[in-house]
C-alpha positions in Angstrom: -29.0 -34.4 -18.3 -28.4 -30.8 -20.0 -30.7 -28.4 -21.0 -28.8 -26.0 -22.9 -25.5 -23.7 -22.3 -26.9 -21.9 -19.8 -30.0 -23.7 -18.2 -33.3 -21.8 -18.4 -35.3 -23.2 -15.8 -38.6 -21.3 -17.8 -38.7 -22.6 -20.6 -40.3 -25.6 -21.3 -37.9 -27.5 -23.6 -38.5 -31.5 -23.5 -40.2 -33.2 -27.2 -43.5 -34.9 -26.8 -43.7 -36.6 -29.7 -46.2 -39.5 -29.9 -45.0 -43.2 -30.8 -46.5 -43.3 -34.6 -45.2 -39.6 -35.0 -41.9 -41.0 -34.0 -42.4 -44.2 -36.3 -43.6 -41.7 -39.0 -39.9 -39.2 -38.2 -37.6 -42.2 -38.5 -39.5 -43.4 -42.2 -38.9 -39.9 -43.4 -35.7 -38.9 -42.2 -34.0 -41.8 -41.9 -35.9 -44.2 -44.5 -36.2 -46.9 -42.2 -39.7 -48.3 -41.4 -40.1 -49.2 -37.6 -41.0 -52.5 -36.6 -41.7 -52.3 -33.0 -41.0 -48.8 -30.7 -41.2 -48.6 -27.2 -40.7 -44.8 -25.2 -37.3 -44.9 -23.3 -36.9 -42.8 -19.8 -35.0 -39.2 -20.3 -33.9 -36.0 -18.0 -34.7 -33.7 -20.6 -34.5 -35.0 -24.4 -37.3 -37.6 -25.8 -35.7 -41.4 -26.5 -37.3 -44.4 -28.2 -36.3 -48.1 -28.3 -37.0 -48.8 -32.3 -36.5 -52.4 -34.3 -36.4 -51.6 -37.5 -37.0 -54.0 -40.4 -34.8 -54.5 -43.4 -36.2 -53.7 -46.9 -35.3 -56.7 -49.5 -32.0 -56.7 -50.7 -30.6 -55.9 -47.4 -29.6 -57.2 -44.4 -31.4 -60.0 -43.3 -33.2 -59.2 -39.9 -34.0 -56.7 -37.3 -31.5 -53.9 -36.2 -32.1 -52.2 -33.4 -31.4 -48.3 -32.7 -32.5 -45.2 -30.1 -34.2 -42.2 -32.0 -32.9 -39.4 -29.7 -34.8 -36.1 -30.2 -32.9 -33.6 -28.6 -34.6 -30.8 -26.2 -35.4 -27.7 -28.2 -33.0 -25.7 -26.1 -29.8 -27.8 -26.6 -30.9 -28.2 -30.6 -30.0 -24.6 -30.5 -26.8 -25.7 -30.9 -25.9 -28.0 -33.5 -22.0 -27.4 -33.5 -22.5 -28.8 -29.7 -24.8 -31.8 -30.6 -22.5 -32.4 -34.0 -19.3 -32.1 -31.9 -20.8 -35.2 -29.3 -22.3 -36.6 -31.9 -18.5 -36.8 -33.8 -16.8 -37.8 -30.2 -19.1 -40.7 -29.7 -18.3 -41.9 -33.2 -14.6 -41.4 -32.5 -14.5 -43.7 -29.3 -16.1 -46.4 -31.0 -13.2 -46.3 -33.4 -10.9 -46.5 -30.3 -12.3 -49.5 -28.9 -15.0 -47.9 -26.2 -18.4 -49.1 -26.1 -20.0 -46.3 -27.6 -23.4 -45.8 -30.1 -22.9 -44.4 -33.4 -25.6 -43.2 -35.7 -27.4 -43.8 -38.3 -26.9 -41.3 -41.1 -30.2 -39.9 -42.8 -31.6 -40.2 -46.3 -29.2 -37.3 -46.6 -26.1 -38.5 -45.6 -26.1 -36.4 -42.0 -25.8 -37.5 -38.9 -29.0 -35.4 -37.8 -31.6 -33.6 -38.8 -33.4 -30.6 -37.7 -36.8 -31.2 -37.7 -40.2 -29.1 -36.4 -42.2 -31.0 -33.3 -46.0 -29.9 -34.6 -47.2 -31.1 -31.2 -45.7 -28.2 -29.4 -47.0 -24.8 -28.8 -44.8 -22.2 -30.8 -43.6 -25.0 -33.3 -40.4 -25.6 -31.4 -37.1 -27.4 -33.8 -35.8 -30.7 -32.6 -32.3 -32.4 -33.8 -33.3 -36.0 -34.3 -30.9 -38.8 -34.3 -30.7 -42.2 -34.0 -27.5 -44.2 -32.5 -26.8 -47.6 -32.4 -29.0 -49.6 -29.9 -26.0 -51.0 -27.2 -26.6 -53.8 -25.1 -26.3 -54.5 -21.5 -27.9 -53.5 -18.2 -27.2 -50.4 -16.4 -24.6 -50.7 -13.9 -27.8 -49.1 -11.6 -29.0 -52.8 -11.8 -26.6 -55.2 -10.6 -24.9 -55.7 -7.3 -21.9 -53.8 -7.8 -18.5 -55.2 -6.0 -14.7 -54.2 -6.4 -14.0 -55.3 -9.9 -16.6 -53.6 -11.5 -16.2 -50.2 -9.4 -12.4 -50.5 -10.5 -13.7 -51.1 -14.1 -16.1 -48.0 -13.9 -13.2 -45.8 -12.6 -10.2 -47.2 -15.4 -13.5 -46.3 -17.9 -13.7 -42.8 -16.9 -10.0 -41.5 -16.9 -9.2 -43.9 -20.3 -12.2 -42.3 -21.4 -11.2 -38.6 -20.9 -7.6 -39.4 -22.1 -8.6 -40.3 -25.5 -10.8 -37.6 -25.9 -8.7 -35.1 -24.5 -5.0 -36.6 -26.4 -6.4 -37.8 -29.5 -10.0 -36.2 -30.3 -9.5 -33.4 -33.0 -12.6 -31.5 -34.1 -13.0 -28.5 -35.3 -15.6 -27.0 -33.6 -14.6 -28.8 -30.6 -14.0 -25.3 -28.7 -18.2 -25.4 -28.6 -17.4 -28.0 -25.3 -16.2 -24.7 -23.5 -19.6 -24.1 -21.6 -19.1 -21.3 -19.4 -22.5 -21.3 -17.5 -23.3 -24.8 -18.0 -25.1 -25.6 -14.7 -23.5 -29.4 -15.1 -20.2 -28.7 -15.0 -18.7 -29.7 -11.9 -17.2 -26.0 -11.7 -20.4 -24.4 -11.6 -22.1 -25.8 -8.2 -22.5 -21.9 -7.4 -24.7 -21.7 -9.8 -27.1 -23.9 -7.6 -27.9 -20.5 -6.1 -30.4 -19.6 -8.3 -32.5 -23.1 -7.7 -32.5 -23.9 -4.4 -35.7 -22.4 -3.7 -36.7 -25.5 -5.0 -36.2 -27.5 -2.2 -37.9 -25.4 -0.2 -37.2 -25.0 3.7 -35.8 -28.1 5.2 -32.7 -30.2 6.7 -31.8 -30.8 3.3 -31.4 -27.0 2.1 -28.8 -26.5 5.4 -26.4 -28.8 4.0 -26.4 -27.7 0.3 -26.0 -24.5 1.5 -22.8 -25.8 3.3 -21.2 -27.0 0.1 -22.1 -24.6 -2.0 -20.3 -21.7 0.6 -17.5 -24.7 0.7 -16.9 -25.2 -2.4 -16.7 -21.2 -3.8 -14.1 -20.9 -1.1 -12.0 -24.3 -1.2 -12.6 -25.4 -4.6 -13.0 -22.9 -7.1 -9.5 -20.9 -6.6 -7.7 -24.4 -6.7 -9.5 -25.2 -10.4 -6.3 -23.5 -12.0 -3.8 -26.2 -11.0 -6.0 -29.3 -11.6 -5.1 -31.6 -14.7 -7.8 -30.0 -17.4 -9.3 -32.2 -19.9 -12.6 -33.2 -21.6 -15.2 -34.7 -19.6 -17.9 -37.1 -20.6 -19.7 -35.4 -17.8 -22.2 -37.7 -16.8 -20.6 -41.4 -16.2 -24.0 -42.3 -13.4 -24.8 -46.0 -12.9 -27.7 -45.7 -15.7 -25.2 -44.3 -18.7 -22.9 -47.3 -18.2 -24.0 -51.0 -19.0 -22.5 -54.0 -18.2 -22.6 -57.8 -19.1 -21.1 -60.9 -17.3 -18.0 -61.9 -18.6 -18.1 -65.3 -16.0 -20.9 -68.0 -14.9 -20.5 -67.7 -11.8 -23.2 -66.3 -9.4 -21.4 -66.3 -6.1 -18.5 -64.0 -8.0 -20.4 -62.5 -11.4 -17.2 -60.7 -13.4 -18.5 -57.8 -15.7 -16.9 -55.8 -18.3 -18.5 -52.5 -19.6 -20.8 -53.3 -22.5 -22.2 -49.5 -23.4 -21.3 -45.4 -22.5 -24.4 -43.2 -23.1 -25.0 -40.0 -22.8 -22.7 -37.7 -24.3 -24.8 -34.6 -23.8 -23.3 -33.2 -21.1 -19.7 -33.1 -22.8 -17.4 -29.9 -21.2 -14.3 -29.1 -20.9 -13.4 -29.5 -17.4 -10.7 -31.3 -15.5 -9.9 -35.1 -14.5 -10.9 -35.3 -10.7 -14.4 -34.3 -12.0 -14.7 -37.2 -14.3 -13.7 -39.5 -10.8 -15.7 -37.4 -8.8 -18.8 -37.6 -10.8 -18.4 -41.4 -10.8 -18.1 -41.8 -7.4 -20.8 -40.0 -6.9 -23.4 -42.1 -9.1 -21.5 -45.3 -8.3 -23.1 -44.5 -4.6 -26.2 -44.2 -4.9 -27.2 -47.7 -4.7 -24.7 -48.8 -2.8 -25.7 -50.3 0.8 -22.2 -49.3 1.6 -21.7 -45.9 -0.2 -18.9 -44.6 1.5 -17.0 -48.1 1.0 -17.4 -46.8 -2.9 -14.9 -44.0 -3.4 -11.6 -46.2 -3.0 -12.5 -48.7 -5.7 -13.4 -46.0 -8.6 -10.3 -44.1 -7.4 -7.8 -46.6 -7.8 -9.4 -47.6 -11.6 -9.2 -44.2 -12.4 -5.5 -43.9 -11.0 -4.2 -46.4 -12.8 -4.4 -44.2 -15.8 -5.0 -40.7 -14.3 -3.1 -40.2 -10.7 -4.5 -37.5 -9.2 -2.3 -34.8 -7.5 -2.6 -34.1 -4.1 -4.6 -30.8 -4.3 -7.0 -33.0 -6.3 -7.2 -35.3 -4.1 -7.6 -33.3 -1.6 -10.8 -31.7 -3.4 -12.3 -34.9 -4.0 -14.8 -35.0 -1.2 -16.4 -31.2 -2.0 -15.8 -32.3 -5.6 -18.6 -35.6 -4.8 -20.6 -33.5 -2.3 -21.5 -30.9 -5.3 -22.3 -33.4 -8.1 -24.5 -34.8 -5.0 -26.2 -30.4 -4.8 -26.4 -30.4 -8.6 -28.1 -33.8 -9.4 -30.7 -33.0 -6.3 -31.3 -29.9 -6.6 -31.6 -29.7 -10.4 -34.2 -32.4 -10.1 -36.2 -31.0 -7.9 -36.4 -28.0 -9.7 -36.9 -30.1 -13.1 -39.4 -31.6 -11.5 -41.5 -28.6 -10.9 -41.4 -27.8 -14.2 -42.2 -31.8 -15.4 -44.5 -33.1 -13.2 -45.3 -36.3 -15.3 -41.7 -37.3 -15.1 -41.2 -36.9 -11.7 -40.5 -40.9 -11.3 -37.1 -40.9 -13.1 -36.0 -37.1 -12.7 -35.8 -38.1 -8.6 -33.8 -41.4 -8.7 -30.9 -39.7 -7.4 -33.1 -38.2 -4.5 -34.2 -41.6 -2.9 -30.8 -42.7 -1.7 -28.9 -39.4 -2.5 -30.1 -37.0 0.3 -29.1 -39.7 2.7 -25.8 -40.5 1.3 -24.9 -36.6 1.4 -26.1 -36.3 5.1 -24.2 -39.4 5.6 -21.2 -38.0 3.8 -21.1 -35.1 6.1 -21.9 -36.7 9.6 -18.8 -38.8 8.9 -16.6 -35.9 8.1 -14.1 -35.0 5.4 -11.3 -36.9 7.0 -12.8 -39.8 8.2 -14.3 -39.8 4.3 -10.8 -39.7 2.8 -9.4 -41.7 5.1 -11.4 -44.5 3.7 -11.5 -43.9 0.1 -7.7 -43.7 0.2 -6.6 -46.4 2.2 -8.5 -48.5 -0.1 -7.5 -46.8 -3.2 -3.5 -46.8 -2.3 -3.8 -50.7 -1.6 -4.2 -51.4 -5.0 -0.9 -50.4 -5.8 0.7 -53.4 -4.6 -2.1 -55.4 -5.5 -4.1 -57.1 -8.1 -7.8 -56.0 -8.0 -10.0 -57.6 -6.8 
């Protein structure tokens, strides 16, 4: 969901390639020839679904792979992209669910290449990752087990990247300005005008005021780490693990989506997740406790961090609507995906703050301390 280091809400920055350009990009670069392609919904970079067939001599069959084609802001930054691109490879060789790519004719795990069908000749990084299987957790009927799964992802996640991750130009992942970093919902500021005048502006408003004067002084004494960033209920996929249909067990199948890597600090990881865990929820606020206690039982929060954890879930609520109604100002044509968040997530924020801070704690941590002394469900 990034567009850059600092986003530049003028610039038009998202490829357009066509399918057979795309077939023709992953032939050259790659040396691969493409079998079947089908265009796959992004915020702000182009993806394709490819099958790719096998030359003789190799591998028997298809394999299957997404040609990412990074927006021309973010391929800007290559130590960035290379640095995600090197974290990504890294958790798959810790046991996480993760896509790795494809190195090109050239041994690299991208390439910079020139998108022709762009005004000004804008540069893309192309890539292509492992295909991972699954559906999005966006698509099933969530219940306890897998919202305790979702949370235990996120902190063990963070953990291993933060403990064990060791790159070079990992210091790129401090983003200062980065409008998607949990610590930069003031930044919202500057794009609110998007959502013109309504009920809706009143209350982002609210927590952006709220949060520069109850949240940002506290940021120094939160547990700092690196955060995937964007853990919503379309970058994590699930399978069944059971047969039954009256009590489906999952386990988490895929993580995608490493672009909007930052250094930041644990509670956003479980805030952010909480957040998209919500949104199809037809009992969000039920949510919270269940992704808390996953992501406890490898991360305890403090209490100040705890005790940010409702503004922390309100702003990644501001960022992800606001940001797409701006986005979609500027993309028209994607419209459709860039609001998915808006159809449920203006009413679970008005909902959020109807109930009240305590009332909204209350819940999430009644549930979340019960697992302490239990086994989950």
């Amino acid at each position: 969901m990034s567009s850059g280091n600092d986003y530049k809400p003028q610039t038009l920055t998202k490829p357009a390639l066509r399918e057979k350009e795309a077939m023709e990009l992953v032939d050259r670069v790659f040396g691969l020839k493409v079998s079947w392609i089908t265009p796959l919904p992004s915020y702000d970079d182009q993806n394709f679904h490819v099958r790719v067939s096998r030359n003789k001599g190799a591998a028997e069959g298809a394999d299957e792979y997404v040609l990412k084609i990074t927006n021309s802001e973010d391929s800007q930054e290559p130590d960035l992209i290379e640095v995600q691109t090197q974290a990504m490879m890294f958790l798959s060789t810790e046991g996480f669910p993760s896509a790795t790519p494809y190195l090109t004719k050239d041994g690299n795990i991208m390439s910079l290449e020139s998108g022709d069908t762009v005004p000004g000749n804008k540069k893309y990084l192309v890539r292509l990752l492992t295909y991972l299987p699954g559906v999005p957790v966006a698509k099933i009927a969530t219940n306890a087990q897998i919202l305790y799964e979702v949370g235990k992802l996120a902190a063990s996640l963070d953990k291993a990247l933060s403990e064990k991750f060791h790159h070079p130009l990992v210091k790129s992942l401090h983003r200062g300005q980065f409008i998607w970093n949990l610590a930069n919902v003031p930044l919202l500021d500057q794009y609110i005008y998007a959502l013109g005048q309504n009920k809706y502006r009143a209350v982002v408003e609210q927590v952006i005021e709220e949060f520069k004067g109850k949240v940002i002084p506290k940021l120094s004494s939160f547990q700092a780490c690196i955060n995937h960033g964007d853990l919503n209920d379309h970058n994590i996929l699930v399978g069944s693990s059971s047969a039954s249909l009256e009590d489906p067990q999952y386990r988490v199948s895929g993580i995608l989506d490493f672009g909007d890597m930052s250094y930041g600090y644990y509670v956003f990881e479980v805030a952010i997740a909480i957040m998209y865990m919500m949104i199809e929820s037809p009992d969000p606020l039920s949510i919270g406790g269940h992704v808390l206690a996953g992501f406890e039982s490898v991360v305890p929060l403090t209490e100040e961090e705890r005790g940010a954890l409702f503004l922390l879930v309100s702003g990644r609520f501001a960022q992800s609507l606001v940001i797409a109604a701006h986005t979609s100002l500027l993309y028209p044509e994607n419209k459709e995906y860039l609001m998915i968040t808006a159809k449920t997530g203006w009413k679970h924020l008005m909902t959020m703050f109807e109930v009240g801070q305590e009332a909204v704690e209350k819940t999430w941590f009644e549930a979340a301390d019960a697992y302490r002394n239990c086994t989950p469900a």
